[in-house]
BAMARTI-897616 format. One record per atom (N, C-alpha, C): chain; x, y, z; atom name. Coordinates in steps of 0.2 Angstrom, whole numbers, plus 5000, padded with zeros to 4 digits. Atoms other than C-alpha are relative to their C-alpha. Layout:
("A", (X, Y, Z), "CA")
...
! end
This chain:
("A", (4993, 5000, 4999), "N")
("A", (4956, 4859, 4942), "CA")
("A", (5001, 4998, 5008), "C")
("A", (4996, 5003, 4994), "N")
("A", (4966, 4852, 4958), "CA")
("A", (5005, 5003, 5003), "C")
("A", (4995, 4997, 4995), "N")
("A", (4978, 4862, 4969), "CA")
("A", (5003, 4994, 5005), "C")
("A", (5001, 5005, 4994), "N")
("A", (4986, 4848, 4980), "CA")
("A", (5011, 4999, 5000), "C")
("A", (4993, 4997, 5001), "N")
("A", (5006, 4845, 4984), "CA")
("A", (5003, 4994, 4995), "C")
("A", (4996, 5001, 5006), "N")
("A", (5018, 4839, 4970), "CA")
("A", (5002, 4991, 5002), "C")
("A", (4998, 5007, 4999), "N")
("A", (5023, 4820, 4968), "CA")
("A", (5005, 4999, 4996), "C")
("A", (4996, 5003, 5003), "N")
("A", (5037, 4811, 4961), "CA")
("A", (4996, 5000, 4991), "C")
("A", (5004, 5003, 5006), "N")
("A", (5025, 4807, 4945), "CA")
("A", (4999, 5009, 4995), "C")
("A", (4996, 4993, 5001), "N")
("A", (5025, 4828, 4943), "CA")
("A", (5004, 5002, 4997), "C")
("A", (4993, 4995, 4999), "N")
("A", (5043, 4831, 4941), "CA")
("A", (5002, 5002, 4994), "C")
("A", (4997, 4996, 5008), "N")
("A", (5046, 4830, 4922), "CA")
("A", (4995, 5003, 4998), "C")
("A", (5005, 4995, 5003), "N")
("A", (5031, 4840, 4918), "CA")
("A", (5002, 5007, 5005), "C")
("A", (4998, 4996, 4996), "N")
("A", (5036, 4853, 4932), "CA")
("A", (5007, 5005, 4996), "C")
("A", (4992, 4998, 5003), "N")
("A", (5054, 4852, 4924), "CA")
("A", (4998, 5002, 4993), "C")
("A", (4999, 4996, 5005), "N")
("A", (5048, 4854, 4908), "CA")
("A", (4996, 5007, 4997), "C")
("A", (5002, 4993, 4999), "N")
("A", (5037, 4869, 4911), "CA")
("A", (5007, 5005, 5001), "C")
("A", (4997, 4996, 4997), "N")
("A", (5052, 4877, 4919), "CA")
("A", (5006, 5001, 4995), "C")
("A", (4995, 5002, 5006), "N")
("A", (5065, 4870, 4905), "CA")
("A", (4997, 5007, 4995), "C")
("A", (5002, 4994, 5006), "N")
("A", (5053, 4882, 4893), "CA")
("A", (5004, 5007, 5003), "C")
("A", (4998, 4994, 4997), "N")
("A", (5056, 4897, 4904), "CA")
("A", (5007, 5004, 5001), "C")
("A", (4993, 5001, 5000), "N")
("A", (5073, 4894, 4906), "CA")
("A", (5005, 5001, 4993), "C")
("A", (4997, 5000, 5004), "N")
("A", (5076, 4893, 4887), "CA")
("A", (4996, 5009, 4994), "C")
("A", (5004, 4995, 5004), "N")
("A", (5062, 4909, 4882), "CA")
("A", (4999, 5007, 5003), "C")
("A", (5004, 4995, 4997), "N")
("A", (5059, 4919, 4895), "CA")
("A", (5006, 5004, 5005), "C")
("A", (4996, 4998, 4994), "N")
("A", (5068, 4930, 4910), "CA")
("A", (4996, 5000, 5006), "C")
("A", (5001, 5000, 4994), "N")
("A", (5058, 4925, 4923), "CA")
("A", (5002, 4995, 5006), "C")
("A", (4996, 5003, 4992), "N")
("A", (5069, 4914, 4931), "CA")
("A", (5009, 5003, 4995), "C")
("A", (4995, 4997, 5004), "N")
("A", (5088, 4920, 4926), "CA")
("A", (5005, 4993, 5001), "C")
("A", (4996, 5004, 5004), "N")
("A", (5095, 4902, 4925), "CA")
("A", (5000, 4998, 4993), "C")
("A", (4999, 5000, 5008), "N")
("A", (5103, 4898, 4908), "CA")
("A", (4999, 4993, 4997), "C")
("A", (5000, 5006, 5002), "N")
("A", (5102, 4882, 4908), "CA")
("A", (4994, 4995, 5004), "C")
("A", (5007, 5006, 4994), "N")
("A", (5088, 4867, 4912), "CA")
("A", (5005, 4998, 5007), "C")
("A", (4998, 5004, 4993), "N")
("A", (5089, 4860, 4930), "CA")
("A", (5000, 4992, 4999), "C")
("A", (5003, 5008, 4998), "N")
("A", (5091, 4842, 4931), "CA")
("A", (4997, 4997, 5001), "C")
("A", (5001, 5004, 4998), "N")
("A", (5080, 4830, 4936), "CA")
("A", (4999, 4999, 5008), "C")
("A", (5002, 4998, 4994), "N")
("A", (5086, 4829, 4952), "CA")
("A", (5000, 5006, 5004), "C")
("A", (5001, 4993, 4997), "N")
("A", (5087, 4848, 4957), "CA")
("A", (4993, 4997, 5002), "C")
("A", (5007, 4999, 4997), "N")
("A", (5067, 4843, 4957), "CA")
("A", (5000, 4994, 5005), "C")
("A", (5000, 5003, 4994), "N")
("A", (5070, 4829, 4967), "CA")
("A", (5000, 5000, 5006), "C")
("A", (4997, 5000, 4996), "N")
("A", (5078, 4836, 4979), "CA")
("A", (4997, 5005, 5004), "C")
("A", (5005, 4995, 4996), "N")
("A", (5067, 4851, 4981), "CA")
("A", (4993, 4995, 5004), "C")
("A", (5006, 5003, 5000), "N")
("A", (5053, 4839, 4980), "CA")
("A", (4999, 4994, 5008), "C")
("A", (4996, 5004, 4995), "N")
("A", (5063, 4829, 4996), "CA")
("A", (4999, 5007, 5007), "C")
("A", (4997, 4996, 4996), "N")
("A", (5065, 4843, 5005), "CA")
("A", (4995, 5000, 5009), "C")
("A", (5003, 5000, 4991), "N")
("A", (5060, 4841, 5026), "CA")
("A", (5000, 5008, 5004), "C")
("A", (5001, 4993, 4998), "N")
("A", (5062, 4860, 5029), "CA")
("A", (4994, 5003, 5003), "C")
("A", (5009, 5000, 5001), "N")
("A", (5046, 4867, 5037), "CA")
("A", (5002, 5008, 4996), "C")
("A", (5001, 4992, 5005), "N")
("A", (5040, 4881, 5026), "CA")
("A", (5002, 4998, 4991), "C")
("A", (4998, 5001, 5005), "N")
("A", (5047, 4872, 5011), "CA")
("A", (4993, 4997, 4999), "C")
("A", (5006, 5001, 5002), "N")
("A", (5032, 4868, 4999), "CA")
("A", (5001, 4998, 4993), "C")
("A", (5000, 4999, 5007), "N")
("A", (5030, 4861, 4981), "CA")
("A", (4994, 4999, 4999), "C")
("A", (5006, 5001, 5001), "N")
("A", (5013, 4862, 4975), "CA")
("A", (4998, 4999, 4991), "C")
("A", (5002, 5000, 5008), "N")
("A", (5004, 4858, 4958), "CA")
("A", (4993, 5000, 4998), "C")
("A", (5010, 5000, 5001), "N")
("A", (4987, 4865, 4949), "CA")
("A", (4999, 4994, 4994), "C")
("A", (5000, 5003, 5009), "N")
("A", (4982, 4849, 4936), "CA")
("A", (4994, 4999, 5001), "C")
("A", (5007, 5003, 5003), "N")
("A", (4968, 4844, 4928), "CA")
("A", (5002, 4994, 4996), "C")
("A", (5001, 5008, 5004), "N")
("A", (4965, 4825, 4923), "CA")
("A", (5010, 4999, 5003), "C")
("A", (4990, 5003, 5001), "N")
("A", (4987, 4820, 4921), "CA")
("A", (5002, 5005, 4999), "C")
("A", (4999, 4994, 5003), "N")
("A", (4989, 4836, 4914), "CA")
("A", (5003, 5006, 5007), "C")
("A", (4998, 4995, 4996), "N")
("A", (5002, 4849, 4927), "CA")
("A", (4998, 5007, 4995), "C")
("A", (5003, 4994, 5003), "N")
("A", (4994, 4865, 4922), "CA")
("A", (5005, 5006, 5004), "C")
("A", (4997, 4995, 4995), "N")
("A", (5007, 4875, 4934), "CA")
("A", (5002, 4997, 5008), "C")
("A", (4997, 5001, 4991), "N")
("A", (5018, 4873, 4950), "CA")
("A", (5001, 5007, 5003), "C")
("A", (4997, 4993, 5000), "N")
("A", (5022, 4886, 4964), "CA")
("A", (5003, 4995, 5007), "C")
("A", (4998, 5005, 4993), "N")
("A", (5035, 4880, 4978), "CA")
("A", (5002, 5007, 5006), "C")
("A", (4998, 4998, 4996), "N")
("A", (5042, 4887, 4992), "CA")
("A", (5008, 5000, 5004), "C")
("A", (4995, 5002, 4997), "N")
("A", (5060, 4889, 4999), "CA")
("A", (5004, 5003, 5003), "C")
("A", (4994, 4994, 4997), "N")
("A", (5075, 4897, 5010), "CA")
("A", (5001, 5007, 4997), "C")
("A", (4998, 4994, 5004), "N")
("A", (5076, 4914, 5007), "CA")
("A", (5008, 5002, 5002), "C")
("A", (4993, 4999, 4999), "N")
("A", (5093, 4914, 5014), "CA")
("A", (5003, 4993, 5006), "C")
("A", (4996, 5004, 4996), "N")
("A", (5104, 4900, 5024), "CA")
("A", (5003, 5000, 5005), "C")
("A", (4997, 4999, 4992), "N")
("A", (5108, 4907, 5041), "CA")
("A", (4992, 5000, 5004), "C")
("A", (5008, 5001, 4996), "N")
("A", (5095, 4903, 5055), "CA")
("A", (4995, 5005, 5001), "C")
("A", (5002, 4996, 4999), "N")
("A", (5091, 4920, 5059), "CA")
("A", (4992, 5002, 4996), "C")
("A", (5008, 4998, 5003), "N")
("A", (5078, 4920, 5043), "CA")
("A", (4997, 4993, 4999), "C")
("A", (5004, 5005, 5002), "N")
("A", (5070, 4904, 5044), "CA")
("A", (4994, 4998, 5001), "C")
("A", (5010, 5000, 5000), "N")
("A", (5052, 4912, 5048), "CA")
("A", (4998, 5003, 4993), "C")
("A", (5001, 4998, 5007), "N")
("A", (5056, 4919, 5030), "CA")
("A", (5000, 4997, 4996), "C")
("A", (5000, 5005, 5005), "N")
("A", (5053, 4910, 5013), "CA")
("A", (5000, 5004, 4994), "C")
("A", (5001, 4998, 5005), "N")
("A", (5055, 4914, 4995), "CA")
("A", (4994, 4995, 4997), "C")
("A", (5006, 5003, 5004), "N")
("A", (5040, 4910, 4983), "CA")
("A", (5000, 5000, 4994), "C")
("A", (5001, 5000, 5007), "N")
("A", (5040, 4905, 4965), "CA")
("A", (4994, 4998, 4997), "C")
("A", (5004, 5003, 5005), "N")
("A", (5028, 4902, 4953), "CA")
("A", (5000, 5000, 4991), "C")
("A", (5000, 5003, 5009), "N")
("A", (5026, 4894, 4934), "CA")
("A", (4995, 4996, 4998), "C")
("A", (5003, 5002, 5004), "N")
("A", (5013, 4890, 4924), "CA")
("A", (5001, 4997, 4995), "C")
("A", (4999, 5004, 5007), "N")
("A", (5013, 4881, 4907), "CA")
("A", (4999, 5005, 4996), "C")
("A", (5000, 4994, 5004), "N")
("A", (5012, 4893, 4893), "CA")
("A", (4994, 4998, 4996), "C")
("A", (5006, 4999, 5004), "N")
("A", (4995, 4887, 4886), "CA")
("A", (4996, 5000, 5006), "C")
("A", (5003, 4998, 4994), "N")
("A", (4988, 4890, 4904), "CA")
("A", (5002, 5005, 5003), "C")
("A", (5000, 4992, 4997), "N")
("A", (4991, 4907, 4908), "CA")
("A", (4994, 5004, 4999), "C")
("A", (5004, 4996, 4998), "N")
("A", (4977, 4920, 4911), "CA")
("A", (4993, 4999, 5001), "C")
("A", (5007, 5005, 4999), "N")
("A", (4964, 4906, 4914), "CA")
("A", (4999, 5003, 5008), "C")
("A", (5001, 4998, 4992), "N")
("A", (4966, 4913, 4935), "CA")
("A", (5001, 4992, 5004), "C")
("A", (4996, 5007, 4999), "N")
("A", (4976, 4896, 4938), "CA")
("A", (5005, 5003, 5006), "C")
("A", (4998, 4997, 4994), "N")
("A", (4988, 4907, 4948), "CA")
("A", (4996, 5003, 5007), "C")
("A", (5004, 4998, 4993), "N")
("A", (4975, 4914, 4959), "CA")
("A", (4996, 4994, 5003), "C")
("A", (4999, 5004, 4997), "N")
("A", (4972, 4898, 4964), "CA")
("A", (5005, 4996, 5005), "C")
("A", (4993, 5003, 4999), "N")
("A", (4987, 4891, 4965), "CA")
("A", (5005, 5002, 5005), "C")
("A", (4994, 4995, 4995), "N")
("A", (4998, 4904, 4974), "CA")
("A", (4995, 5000, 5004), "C")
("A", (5003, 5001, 4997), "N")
("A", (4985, 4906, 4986), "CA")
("A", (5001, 4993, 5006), "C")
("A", (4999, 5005, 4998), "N")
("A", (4987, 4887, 4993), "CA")
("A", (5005, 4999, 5000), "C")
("A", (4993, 5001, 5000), "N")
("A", (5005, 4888, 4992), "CA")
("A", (4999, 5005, 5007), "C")
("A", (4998, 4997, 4995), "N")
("A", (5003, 4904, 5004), "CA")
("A", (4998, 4996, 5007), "C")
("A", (5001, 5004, 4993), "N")
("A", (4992, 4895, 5016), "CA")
("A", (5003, 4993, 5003), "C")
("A", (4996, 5002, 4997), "N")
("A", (5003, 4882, 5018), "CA")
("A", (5006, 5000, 5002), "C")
("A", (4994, 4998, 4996), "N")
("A", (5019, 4890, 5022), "CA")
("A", (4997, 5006, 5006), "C")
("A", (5000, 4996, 4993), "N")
("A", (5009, 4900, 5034), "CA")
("A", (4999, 4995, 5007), "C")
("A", (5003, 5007, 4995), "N")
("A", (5001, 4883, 5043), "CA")
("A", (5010, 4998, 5003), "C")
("A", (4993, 5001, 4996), "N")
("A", (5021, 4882, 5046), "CA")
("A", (5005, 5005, 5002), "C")
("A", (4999, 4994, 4994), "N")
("A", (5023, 4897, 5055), "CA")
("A", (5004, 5004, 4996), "C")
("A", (4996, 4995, 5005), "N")
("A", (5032, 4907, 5040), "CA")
("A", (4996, 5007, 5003), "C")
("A", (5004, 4992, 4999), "N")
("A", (5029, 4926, 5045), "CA")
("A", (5002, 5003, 4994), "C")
("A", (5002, 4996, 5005), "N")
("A", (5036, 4934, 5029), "CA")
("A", (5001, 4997, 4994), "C")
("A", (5000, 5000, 5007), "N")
("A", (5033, 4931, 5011), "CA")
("A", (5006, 5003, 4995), "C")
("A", (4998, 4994, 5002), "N")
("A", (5046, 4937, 4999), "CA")
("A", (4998, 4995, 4992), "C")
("A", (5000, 5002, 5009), "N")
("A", (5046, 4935, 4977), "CA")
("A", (5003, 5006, 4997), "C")
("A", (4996, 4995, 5003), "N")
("A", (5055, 4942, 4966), "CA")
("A", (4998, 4999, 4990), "C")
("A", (5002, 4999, 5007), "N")
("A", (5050, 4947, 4948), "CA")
("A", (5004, 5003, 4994), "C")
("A", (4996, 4997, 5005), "N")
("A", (5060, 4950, 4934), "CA")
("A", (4994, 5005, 4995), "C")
("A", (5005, 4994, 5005), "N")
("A", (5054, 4966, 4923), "CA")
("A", (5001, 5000, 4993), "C")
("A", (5008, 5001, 4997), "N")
("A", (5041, 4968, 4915), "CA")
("A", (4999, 4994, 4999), "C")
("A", (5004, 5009, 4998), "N")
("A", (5029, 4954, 4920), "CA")
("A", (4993, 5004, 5002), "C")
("A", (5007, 4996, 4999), "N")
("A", (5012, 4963, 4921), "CA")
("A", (4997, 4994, 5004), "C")
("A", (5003, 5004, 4998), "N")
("A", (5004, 4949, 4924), "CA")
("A", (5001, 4995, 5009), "C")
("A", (4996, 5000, 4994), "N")
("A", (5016, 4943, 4939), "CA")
("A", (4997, 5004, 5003), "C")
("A", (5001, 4996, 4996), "N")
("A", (5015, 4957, 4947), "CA")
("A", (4993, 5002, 5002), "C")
("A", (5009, 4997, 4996), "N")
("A", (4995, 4960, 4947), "CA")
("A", (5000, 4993, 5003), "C")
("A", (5003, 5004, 4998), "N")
("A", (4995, 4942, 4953), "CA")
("A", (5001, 4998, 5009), "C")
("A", (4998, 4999, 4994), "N")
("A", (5006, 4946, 4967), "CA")
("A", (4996, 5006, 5004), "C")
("A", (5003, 4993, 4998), "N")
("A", (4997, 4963, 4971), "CA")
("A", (4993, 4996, 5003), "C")
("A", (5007, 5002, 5000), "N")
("A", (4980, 4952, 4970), "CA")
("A", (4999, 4995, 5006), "C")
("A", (4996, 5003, 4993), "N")
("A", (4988, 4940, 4985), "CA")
("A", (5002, 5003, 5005), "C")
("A", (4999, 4995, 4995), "N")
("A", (4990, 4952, 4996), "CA")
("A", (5009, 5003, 5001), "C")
("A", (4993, 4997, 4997), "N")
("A", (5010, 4956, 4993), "CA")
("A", (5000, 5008, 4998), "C")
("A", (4999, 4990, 5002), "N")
("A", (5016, 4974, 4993), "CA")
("A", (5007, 5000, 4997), "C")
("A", (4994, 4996, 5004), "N")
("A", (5029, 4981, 4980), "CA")
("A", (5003, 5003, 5005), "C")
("A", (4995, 4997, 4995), "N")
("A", (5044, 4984, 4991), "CA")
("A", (5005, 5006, 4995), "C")
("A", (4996, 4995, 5005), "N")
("A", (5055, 4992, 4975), "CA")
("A", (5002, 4996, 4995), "C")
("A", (4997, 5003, 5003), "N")
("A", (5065, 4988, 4962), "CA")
("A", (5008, 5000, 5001), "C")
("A", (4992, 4999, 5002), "N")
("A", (5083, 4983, 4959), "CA")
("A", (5003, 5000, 4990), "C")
("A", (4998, 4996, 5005), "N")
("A", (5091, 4990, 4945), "CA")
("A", (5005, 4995, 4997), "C")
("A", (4995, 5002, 5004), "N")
("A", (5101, 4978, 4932), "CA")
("A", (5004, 4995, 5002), "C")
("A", (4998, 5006, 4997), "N")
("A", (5103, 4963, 4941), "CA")
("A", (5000, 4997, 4997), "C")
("A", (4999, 5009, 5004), "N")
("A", (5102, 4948, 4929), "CA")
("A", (5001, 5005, 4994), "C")
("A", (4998, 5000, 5011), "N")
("A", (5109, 4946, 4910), "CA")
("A", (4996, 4996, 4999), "C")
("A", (5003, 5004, 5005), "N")
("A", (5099, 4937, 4899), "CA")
("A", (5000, 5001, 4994), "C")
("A", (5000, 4999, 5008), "N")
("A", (5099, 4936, 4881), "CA")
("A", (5003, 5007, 4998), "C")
("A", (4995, 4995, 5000), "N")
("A", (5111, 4950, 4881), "CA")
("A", (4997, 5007, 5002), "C")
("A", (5001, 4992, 4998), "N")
("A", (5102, 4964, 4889), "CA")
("A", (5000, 4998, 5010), "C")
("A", (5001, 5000, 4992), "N")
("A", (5101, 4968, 4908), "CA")
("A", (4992, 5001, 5003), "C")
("A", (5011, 4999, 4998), "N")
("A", (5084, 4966, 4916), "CA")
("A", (5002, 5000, 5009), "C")
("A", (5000, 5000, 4993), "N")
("A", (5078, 4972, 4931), "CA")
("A", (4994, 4997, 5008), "C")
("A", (5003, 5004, 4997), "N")
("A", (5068, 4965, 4947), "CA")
("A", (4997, 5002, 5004), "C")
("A", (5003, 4997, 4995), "N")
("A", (5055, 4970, 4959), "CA")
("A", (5001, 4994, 5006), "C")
("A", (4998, 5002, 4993), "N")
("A", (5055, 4964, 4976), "CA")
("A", (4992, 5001, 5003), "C")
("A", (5008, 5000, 4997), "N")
("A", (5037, 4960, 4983), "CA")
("A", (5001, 4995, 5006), "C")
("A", (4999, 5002, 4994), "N")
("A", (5034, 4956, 5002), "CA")
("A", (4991, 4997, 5000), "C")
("A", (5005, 5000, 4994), "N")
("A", (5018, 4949, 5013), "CA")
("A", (5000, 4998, 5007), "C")
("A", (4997, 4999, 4992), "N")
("A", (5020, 4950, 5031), "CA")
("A", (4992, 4997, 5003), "C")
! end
């Protein structure tokens, strides 16, 4: 397997990982696939601290984790949000714990001081993978996203 950052040739394999999730899961709370260029545009991005990363083997995207604004005013710009998404026939091979790892050390190589992610509940998995990366369970919030007609709630994990 291969850790290395995202290229244009990635993108609809990235998207269509994320298109699954999108249509089966609540770990991201959009309702609809992203475009194309959504990934472009992340994948464009000149921000430091902004990152897209991907684990593959051979041609094959096995899982991306990116990097982004955790909010748009300058004051947080040593802080960054963190995602990650695997493929659904590569999960619990420890693709994440490579993967998010090399995502963290290069947003710190760009001076990022805090980590944040956010996990829709449950997600066992998730969460031990954040725990096993050195973030800390900050708490939850309560009923924040709709999906599939229920309310689901989120924890909030940091690394400083």
């Amino acid at each position: 397997m291969l850790v290395r950052a995202a290229g244009e040739e990635d993108l609809a394999a990235i998207a269509a990982i994320y298109d699954r999730e999108v249509a089966l899961s609540v770990s991201t709370f959009d309702l609809e696939p992203r475009p194309l260029a959504y990934w472009e545009t992340r994948l464009s991005s000149t921000e430091p601290g902004d990152h897209l990363l991907v684990a593959t083997e051979g041609d094959q995207v096995l899982g991306y984790a990116y990097s982004s604004s955790y909010r748009p005013r300058p004051g947080y710009r040593h802080t960054r949000e963190t995602s990650i998404y695997l493929h659904h026939g590569s999960r619990g091979q420890g693709i994440g714990r490579q993967l998010y790892p090399a995502l963290l050390s290069e947003v710190r190589a760009a001076g990022v001081r805090s980590v944040l992610a956010v996990v829709a509940l449950p997600n066992d998995a998730s969460e031990r993978l954040h725990l096993a990366c050195g973030f800390e369970r900050l708490g939850v919030m309560k009923e924040v996203g709709r999906k599939f007609d229920r309310w689901i709630d989120t924890a909030w994990y940091q690394l400083r």
